[in-house]
C-alpha positions, -999 to 999 in steps of 0.1 A, spaced: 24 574 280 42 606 293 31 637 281 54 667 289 33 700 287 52 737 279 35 764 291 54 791 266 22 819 267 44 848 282 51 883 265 84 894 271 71 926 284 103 929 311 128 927 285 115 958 263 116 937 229 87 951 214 64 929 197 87 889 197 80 871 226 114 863 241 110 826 235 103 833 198 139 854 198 168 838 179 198 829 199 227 810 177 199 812 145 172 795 164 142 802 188 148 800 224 117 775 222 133 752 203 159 744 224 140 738 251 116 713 227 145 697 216 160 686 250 118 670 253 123 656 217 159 637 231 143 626 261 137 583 258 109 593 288 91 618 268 65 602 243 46 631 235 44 671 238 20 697 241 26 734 239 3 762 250 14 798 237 2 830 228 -28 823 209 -14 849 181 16 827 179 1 793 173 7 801 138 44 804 141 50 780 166 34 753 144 58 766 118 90 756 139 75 726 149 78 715 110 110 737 106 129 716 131 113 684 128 98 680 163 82 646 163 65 648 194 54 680 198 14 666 189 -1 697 198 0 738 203 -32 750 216 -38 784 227 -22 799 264 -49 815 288 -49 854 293 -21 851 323 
């Protein structure tokens, strides 16, 4: 089984955004995120995915999961502190 792991835990704090982390901005009506989850979710190699963001996020990024029907994202856990 291959298990492709996205590390999306960062802040955004270069690009001055305030308080969206710039994979949670909307580009073309969706998160920057999802496109990346989607080219996994397309991938015949990829059987599974497991995301690690900002803990405060885990929320939302469980909420695009459903949103977009990502099938093998299995899991969002919380990113460490850096």
């Amino acid at each position: 089984m291959n298990v492709a792991m996205i590390f999306a835990g960062g802040t955004g704090q270069r690009m001055h955004m305030g308080t969206v982390p710039k994979q949670f901005l909307r580009l073309y009506g969706k998160p920057i995120i999802v496109y990346t989850l989607e080219i996994f979710e397309k991938n015949p190699d990829v059987d599974a995915v497991v995301v690690a963001c900002l803990k405060s996020w885990t929320g939302e990024m469980n909420r695009l999961v459903k949103e977009f029907d990502l099938e093998k994202v299995v899991s969002v856990v919380p990113g460490g502190s850096t």
